[in-house]
VEXDOMI-368518 format. One record per residue: residue number from 0; residue in one letter; x, y, z of N, C-alpha, C, O, CB in turn. Coordinates in Angstrom, 2 decimals, m for minus. Last residue first. Glycine has a CB too. Layout:
<nodes>
+-----+-----+---------+---------+---------+---------+---------+---------+---------+---------+---------+---------+---------+---------+---------+---------+---------+
!   n ! res !     n_X !     n_Y !     n_Z !    ca_X !    ca_Y !    ca_Z !     c_X !     c_Y !     c_Z !     o_X !     o_Y !     o_Z !    cb_X !    cb_Y !    cb_Z !
+-----+-----+---------+---------+---------+---------+---------+---------+---------+---------+---------+---------+---------+---------+---------+---------+---------+
! NUM !   A !       X !       Y !       Z !       X !       Y !       Z !       X !       Y !       Z !       X !       Y !       Z !       X !       Y !       Z !
...
+-----+-----+---------+---------+---------+---------+---------+---------+---------+---------+---------+---------+---------+---------+---------+---------+---------+
</nodes>
This chain:
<nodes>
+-----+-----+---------+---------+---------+---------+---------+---------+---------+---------+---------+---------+---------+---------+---------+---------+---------+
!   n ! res !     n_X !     n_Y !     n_Z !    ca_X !    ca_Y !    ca_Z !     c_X !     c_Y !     c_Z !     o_X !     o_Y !     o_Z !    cb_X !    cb_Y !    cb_Z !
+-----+-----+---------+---------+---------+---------+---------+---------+---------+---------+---------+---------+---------+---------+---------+---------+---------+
! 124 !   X !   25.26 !  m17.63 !  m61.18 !   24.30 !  m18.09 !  m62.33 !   24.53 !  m19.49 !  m61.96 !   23.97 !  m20.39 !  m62.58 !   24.67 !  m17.64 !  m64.03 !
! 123 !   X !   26.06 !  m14.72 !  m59.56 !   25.48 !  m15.94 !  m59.14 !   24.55 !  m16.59 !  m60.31 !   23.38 !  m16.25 !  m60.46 !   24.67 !  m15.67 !  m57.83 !
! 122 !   X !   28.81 !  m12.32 !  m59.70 !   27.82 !  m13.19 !  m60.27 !   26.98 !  m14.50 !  m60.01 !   27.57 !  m15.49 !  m60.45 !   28.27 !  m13.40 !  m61.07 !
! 121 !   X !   31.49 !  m11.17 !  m58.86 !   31.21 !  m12.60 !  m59.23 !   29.34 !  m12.50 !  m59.36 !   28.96 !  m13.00 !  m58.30 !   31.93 !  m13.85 !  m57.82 !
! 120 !   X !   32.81 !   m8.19 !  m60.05 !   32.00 !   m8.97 !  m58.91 !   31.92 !   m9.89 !  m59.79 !   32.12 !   m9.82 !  m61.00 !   30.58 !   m8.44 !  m58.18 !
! 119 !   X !   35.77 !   m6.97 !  m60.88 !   34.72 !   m7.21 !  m60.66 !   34.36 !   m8.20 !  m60.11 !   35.11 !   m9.07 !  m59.67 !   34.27 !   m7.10 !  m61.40 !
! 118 !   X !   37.68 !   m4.46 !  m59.21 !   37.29 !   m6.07 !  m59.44 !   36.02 !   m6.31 !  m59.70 !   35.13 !   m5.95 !  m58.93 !   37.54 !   m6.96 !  m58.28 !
! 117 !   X !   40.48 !   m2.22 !  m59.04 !   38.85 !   m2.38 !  m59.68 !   38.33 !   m4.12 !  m59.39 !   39.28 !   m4.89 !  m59.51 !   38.89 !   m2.01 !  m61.81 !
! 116 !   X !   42.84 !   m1.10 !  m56.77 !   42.01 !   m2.63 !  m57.57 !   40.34 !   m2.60 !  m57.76 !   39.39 !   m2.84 !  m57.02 !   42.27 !   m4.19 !  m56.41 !
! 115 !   X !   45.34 !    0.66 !  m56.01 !   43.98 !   m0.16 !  m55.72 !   43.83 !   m0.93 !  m57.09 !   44.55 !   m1.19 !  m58.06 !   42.50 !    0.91 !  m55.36 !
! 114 !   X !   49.31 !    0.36 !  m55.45 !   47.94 !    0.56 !  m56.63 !   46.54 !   m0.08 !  m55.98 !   46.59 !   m1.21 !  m55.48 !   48.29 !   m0.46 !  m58.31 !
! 113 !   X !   50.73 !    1.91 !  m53.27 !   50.52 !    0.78 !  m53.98 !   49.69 !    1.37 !  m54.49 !   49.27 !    2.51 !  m54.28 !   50.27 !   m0.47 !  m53.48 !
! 112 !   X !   51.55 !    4.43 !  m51.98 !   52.20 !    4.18 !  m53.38 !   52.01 !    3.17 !  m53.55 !   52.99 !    2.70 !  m54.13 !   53.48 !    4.36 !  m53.67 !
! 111 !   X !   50.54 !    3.34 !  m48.67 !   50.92 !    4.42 !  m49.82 !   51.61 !    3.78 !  m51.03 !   52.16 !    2.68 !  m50.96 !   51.95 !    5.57 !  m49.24 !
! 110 !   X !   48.65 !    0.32 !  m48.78 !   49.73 !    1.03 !  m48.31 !   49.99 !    2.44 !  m49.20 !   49.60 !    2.50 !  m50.36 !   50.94 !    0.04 !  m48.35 !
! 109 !   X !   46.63 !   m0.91 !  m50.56 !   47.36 !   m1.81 !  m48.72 !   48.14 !   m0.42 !  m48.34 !   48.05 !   m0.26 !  m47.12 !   49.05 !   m3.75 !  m48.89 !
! 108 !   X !   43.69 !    0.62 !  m51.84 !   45.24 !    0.69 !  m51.81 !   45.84 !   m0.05 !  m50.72 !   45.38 !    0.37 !  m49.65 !   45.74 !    2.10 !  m51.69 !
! 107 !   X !   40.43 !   m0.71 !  m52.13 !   41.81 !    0.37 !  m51.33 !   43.14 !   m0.28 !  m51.14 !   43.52 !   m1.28 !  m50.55 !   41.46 !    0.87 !  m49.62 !
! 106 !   X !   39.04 !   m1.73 !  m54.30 !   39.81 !   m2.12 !  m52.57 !   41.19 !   m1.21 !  m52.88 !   42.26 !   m1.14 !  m53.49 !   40.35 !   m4.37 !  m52.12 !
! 105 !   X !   35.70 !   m1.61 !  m56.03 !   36.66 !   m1.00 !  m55.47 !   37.86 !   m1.40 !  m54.42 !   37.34 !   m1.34 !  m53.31 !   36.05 !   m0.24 !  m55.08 !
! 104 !   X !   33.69 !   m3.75 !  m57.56 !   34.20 !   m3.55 !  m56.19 !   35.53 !   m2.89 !  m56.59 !   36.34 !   m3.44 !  m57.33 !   34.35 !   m4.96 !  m55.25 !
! 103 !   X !   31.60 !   m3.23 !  m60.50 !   33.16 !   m3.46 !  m59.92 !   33.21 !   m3.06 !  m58.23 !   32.71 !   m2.00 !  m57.83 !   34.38 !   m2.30 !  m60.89 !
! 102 !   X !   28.79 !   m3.54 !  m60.86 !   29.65 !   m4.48 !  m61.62 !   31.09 !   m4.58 !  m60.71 !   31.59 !   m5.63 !  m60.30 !   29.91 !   m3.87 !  m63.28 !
! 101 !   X !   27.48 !   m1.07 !  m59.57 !   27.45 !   m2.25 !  m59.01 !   27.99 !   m2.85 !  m59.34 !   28.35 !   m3.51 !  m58.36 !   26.71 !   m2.76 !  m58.90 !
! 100 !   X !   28.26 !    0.96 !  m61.91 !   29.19 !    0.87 !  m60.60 !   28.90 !   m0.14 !  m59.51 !   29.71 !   m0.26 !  m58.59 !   29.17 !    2.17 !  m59.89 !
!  99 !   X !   28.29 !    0.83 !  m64.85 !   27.47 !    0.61 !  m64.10 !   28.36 !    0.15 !  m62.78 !   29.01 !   m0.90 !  m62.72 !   26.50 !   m0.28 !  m64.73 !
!  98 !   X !   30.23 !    1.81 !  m66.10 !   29.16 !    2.47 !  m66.36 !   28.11 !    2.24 !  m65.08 !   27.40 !    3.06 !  m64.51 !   28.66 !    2.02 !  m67.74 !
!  97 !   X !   33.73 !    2.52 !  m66.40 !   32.67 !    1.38 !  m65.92 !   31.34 !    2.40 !  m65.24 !   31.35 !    3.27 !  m64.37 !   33.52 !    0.15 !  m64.50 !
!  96 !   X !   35.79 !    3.78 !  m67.34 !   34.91 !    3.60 !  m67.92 !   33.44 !    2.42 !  m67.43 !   32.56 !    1.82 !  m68.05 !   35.65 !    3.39 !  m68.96 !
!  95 !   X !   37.82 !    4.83 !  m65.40 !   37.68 !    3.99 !  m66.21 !   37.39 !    2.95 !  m67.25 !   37.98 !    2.01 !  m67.78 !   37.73 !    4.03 !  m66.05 !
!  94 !   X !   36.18 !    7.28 !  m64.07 !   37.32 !    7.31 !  m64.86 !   37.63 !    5.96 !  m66.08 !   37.65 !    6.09 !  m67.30 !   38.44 !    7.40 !  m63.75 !
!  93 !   X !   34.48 !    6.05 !  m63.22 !   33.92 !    6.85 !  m64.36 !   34.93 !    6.54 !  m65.66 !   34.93 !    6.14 !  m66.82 !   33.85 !    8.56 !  m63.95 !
!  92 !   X !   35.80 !    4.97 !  m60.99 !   34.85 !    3.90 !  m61.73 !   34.07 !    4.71 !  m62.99 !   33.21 !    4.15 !  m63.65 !   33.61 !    3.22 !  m60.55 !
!  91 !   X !   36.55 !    7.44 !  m59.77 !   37.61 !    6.18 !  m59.97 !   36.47 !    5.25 !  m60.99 !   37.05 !    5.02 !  m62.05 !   38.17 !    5.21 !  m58.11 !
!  90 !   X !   34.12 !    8.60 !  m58.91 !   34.74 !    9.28 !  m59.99 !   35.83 !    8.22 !  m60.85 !   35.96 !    8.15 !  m62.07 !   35.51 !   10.62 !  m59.33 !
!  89 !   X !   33.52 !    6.78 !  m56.81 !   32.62 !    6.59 !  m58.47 !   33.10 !    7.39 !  m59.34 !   32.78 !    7.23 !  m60.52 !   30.99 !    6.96 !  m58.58 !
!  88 !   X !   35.56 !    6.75 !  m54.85 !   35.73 !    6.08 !  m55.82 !   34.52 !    5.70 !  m57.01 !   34.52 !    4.77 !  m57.81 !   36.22 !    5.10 !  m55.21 !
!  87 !   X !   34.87 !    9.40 !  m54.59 !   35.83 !    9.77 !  m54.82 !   36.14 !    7.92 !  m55.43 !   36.90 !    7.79 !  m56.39 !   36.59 !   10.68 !  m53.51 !
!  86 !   X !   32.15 !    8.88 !  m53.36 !   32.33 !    9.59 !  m54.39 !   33.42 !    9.68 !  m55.03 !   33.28 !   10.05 !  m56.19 !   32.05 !   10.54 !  m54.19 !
!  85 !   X !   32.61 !    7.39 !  m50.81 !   31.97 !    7.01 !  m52.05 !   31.81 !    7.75 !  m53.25 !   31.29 !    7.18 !  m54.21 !   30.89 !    6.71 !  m51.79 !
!  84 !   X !   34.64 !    9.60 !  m49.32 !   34.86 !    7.99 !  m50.20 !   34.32 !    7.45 !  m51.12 !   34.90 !    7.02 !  m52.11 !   34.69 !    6.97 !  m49.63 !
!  83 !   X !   32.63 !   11.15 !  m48.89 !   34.02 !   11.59 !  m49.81 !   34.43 !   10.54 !  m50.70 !   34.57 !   10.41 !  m51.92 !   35.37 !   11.91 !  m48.90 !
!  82 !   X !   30.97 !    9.81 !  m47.14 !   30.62 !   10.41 !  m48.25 !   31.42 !   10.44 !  m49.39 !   31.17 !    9.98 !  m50.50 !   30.36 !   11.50 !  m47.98 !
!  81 !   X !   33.29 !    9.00 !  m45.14 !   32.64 !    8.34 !  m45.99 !   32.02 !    8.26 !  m47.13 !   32.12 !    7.37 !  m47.98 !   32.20 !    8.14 !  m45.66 !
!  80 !   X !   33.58 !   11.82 !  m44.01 !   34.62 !   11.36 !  m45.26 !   34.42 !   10.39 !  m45.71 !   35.03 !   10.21 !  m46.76 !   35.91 !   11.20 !  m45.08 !
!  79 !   X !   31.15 !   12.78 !  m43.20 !   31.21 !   13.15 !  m44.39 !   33.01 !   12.64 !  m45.02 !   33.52 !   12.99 !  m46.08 !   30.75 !   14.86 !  m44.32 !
!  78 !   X !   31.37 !   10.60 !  m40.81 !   30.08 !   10.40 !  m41.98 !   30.52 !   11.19 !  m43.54 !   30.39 !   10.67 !  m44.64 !   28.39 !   11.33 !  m41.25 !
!  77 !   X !   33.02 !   11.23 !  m39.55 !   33.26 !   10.11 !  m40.08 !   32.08 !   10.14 !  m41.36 !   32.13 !    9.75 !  m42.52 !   33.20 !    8.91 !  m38.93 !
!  76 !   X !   32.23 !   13.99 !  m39.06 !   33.10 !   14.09 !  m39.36 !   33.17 !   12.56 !  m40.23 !   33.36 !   12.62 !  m41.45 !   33.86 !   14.54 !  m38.29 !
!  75 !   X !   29.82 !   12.98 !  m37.20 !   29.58 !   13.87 !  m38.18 !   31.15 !   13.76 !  m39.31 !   30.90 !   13.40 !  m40.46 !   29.25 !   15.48 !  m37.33 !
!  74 !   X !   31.50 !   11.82 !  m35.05 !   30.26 !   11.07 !  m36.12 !   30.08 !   11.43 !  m37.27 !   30.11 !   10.71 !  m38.27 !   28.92 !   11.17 !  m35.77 !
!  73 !   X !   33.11 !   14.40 !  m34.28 !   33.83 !   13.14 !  m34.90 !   32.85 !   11.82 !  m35.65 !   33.26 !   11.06 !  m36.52 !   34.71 !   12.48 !  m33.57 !
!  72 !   X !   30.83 !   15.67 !  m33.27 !   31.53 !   15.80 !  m34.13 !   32.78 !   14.93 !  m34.82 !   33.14 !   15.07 !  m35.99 !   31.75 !   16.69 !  m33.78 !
!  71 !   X !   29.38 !   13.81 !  m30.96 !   28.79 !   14.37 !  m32.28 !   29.46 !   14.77 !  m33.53 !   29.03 !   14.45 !  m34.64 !   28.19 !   15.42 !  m32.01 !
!  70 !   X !   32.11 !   14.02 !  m29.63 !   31.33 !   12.48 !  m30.21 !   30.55 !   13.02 !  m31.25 !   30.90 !   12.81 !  m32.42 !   30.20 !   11.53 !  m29.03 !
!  69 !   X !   32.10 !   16.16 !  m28.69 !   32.98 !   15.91 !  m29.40 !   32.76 !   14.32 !  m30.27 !   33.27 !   13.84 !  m31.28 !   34.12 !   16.09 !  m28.48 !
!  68 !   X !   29.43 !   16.45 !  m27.24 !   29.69 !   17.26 !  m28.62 !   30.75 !   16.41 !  m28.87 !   30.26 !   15.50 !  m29.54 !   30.07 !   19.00 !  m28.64 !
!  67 !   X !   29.99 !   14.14 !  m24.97 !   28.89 !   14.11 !  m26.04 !   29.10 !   14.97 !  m27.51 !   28.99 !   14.45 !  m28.62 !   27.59 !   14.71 !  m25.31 !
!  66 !   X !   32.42 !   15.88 !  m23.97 !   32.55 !   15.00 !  m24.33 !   31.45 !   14.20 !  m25.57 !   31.82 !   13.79 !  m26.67 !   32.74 !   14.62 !  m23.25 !
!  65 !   X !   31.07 !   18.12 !  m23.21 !   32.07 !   18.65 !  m24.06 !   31.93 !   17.17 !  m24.55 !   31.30 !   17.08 !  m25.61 !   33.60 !   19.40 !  m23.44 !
!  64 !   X !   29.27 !   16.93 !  m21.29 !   28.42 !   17.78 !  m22.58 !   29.51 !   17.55 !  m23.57 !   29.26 !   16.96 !  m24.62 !   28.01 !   19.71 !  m22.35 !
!  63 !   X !   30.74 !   15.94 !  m19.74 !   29.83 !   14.43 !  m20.24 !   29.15 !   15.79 !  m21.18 !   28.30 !   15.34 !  m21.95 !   28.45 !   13.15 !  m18.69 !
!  62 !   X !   31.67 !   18.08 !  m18.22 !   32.29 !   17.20 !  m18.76 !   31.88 !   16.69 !  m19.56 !   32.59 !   16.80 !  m20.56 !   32.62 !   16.55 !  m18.25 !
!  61 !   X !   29.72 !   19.59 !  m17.29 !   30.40 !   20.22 !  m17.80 !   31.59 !   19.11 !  m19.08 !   32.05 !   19.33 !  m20.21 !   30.95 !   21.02 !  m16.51 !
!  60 !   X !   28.88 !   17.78 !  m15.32 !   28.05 !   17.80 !  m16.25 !   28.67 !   18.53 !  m17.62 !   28.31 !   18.22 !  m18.76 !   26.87 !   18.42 !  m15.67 !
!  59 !   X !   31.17 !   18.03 !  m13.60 !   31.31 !   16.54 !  m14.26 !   29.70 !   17.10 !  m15.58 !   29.74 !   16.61 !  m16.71 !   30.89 !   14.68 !  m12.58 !
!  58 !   X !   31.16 !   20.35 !  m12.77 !   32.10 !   19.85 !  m13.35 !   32.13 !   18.54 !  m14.23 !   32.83 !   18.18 !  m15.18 !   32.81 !   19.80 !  m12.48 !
!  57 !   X !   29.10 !   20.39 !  m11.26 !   28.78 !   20.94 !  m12.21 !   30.43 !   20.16 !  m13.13 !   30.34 !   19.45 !  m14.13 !   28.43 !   22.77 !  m11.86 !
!  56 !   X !   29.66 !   18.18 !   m9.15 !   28.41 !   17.64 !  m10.06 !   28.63 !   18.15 !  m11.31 !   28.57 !   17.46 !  m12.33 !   26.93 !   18.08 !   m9.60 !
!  55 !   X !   31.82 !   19.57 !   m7.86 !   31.92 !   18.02 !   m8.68 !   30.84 !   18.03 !  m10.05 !   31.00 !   17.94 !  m11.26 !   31.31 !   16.53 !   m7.43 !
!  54 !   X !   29.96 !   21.38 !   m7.17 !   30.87 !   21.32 !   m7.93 !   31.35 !   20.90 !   m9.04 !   31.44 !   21.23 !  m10.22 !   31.28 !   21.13 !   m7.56 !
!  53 !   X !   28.69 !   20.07 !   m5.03 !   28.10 !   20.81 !   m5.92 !   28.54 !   21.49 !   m7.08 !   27.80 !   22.08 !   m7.86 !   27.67 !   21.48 !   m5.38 !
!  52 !   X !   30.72 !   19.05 !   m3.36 !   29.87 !   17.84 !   m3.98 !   29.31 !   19.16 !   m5.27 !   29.67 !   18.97 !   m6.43 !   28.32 !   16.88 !   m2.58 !
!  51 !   X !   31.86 !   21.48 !   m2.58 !   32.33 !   20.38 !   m3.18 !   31.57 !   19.29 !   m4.09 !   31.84 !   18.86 !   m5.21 !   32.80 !   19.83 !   m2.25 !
!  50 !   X !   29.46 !   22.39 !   m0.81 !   29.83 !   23.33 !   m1.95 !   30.56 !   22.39 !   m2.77 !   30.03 !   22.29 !   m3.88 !   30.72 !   24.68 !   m1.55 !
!  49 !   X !   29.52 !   19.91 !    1.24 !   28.64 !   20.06 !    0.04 !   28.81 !   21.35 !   m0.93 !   28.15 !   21.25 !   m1.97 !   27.23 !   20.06 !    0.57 !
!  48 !   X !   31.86 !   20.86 !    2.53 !   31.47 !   19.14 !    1.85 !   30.57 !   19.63 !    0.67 !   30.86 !   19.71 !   m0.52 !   30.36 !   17.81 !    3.10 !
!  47 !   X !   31.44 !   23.00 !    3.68 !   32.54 !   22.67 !    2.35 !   32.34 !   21.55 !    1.72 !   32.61 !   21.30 !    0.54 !   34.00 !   22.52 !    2.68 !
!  46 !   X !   28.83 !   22.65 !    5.42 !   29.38 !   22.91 !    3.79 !   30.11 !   23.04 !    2.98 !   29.88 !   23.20 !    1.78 !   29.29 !   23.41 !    3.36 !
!  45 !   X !   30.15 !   20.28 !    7.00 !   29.10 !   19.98 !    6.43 !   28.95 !   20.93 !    5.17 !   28.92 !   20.44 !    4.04 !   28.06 !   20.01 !    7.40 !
!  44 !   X !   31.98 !   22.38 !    8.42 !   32.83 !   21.26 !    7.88 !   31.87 !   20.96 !    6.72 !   32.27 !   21.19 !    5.58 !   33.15 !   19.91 !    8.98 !
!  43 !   X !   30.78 !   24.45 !    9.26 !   31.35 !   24.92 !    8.04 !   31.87 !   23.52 !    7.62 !   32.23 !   23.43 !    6.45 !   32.50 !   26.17 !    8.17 !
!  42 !   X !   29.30 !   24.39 !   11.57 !   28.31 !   23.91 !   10.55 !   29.60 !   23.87 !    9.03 !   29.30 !   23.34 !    7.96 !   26.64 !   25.29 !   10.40 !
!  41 !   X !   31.12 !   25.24 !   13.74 !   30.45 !   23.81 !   13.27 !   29.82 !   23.13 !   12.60 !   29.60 !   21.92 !   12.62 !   30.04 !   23.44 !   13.62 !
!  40 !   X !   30.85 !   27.91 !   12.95 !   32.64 !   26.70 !   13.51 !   31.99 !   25.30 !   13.12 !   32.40 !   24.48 !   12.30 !   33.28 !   26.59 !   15.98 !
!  39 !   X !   28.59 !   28.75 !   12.71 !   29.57 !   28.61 !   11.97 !   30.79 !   27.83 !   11.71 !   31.41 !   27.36 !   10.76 !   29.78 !   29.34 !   12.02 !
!  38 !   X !   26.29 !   27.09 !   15.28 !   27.21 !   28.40 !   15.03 !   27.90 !   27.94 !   13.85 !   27.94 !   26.71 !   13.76 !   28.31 !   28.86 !   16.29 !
!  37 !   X !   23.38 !   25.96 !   14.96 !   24.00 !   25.88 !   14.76 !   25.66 !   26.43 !   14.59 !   26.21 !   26.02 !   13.57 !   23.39 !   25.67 !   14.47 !
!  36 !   X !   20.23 !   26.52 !   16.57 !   21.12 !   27.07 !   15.83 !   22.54 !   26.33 !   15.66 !   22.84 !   26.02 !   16.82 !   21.23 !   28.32 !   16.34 !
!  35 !   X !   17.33 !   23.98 !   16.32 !   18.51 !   24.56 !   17.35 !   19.52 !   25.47 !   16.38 !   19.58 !   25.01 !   15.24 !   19.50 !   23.13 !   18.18 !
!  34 !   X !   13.85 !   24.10 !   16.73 !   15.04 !   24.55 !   16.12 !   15.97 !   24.49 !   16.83 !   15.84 !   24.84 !   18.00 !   15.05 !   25.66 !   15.67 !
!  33 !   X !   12.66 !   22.61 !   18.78 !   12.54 !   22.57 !   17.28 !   12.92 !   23.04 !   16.38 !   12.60 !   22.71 !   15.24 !   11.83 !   22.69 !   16.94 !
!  32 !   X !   14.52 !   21.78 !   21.58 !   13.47 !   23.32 !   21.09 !   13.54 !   22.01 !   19.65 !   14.19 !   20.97 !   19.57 !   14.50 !   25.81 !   20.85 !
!  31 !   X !   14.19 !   19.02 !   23.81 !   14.93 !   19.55 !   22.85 !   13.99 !   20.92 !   22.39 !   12.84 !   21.06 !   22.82 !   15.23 !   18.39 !   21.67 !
!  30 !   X !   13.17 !   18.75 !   27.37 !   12.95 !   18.51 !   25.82 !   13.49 !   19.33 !   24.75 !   13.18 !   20.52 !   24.84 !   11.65 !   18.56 !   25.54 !
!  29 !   X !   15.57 !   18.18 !   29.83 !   14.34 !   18.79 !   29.45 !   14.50 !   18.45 !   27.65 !   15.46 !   18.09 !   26.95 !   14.26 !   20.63 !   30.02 !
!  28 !   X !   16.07 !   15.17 !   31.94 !   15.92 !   15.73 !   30.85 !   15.29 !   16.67 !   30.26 !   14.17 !   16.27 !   29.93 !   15.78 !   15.20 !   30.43 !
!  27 !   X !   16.01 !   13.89 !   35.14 !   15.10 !   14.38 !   33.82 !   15.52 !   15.31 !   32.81 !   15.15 !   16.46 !   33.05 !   13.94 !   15.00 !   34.23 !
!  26 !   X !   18.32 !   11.73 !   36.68 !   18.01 !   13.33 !   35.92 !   17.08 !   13.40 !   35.20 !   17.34 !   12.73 !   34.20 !   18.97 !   13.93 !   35.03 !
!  25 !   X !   17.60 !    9.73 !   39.08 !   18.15 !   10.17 !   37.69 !   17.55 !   11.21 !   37.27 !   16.39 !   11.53 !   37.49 !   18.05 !    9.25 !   36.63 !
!  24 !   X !   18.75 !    8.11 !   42.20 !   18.82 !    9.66 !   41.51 !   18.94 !    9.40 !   39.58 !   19.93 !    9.04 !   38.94 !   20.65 !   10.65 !   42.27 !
!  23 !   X !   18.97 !    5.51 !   42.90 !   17.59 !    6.07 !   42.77 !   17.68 !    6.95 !   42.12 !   16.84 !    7.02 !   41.23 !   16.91 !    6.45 !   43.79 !
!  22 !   X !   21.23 !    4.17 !   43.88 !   20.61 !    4.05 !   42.60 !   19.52 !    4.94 !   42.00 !   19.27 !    5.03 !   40.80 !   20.16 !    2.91 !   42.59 !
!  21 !   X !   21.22 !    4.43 !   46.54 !   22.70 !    5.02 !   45.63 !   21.67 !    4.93 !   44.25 !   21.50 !    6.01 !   43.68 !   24.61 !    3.67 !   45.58 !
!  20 !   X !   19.98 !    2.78 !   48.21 !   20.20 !    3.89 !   48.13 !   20.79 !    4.64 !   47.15 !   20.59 !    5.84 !   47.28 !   20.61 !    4.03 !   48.91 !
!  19 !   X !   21.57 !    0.07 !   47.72 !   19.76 !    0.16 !   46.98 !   19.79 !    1.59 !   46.98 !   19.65 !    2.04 !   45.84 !   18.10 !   m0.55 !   48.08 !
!  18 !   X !   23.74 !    0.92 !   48.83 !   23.92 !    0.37 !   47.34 !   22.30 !    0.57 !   46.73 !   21.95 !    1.05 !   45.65 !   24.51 !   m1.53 !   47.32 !
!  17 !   X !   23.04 !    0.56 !   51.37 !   23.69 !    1.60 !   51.12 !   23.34 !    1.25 !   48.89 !   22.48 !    1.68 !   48.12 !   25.63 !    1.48 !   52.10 !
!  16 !   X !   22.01 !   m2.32 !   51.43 !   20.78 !   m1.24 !   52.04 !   21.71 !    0.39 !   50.90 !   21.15 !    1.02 !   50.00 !   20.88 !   m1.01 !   54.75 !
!  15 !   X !   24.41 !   m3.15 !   50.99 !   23.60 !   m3.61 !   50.46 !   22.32 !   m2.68 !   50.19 !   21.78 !   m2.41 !   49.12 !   23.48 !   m4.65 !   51.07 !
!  14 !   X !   25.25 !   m2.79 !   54.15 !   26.23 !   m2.25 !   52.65 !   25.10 !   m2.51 !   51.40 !   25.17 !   m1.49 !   50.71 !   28.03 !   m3.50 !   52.27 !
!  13 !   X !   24.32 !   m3.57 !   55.86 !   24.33 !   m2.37 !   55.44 !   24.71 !   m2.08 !   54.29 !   24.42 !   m1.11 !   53.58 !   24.86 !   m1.75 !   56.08 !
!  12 !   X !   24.51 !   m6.40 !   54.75 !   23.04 !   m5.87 !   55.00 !   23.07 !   m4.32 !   54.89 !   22.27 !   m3.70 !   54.19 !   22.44 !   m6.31 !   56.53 !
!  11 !   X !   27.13 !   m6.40 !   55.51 !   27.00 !   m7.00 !   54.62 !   25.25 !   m6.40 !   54.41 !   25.23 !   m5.79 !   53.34 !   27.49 !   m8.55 !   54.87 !
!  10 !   X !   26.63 !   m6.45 !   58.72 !   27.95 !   m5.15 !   57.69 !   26.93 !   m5.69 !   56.48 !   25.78 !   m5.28 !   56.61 !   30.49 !   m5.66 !   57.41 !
!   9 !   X !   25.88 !   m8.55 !   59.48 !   24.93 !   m7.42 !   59.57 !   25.83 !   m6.41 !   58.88 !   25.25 !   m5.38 !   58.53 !   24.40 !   m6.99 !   61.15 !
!   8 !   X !   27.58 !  m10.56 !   59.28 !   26.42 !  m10.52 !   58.23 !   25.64 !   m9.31 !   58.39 !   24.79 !   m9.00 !   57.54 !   25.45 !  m11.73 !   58.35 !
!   7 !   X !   29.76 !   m9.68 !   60.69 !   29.68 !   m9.74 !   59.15 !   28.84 !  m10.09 !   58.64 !   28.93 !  m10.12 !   57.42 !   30.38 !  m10.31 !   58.57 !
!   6 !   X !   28.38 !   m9.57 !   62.84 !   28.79 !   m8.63 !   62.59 !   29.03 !   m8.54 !   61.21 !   28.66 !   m7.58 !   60.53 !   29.63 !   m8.44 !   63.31 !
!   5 !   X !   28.07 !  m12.77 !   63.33 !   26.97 !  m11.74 !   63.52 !   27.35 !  m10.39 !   62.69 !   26.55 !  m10.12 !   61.79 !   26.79 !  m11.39 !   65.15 !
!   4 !   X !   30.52 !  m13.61 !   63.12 !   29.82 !  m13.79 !   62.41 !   28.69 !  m13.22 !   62.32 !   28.19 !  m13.12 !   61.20 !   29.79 !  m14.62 !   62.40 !
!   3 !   X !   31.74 !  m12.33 !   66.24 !   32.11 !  m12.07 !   64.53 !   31.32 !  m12.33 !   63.44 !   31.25 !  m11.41 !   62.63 !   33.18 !  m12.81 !   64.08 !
!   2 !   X !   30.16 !  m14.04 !   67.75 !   30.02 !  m12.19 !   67.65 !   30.31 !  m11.93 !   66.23 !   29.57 !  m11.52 !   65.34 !   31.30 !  m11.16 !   68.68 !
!   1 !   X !   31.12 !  m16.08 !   67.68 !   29.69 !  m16.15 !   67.30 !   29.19 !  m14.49 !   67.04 !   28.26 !  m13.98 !   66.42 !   28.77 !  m16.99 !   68.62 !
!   0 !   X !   33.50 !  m15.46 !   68.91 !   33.43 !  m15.93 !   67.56 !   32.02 !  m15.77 !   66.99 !   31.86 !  m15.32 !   65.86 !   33.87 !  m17.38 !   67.48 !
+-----+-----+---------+---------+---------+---------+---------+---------+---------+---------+---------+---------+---------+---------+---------+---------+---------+
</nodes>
């Protein structure tokens, strides 16, 4: 018996000894170059991405121009039927003989085939 216990503590020592052994080996590494090439197969995911993105971009600048002009022109557009307006009711205020065109407010017709409305202004005395 006293054998046995001897034996399993001296196994136990080898095994241990074996295990410190085992650890020691590590590889050195050699140092990367400063360029590496890349082959085609692997670089092509990274530029479809970005021919895409470069795209997008032009597409969208392409966008936000047409869009800006068409704003310019519908400004432009509002401006000269405003114009129209104010002229088209001082001809209305000739027509009727009112001389001085600060005196009457003009109001547009509610609907087709109703009648507008000369009015004059109120006055602060």
């Amino acid at each position: 018996m006293f054998k046995k216990l001897f034996s399993l503590f001296s196994k136990e020592e080898k095994i241990e000894e074996t295990v410190e052994e085992e650890v020691v080996i590590v590889e050195e590494k050699k140092p990367l170059p400063d360029i590496i090439e890349v082959p085609w197969k692997d670089a092509a995911g990274a530029k479809n991405f970005e021919d895409s993105i470069t795209k997008m971009h032009s597409d969208l600048k392409e966008f936000y121009y047409k869009t800006k002009m068409n704003e310019y022109r519908a400004i432009k557009a509002i401006e000269r039927l405003e114009e129209s307006t104010d002229k088209k009711v001082e001809e209305i205020k000739k027509l009727y003989g009112i001389e001085n065109s600060d005196e009457y407010h003009f109001e547009i017709p509610a609907a087709t085939g109703k009648p507008g409305f000369l009015k004059k202004k109120k006055t602060n005395k």
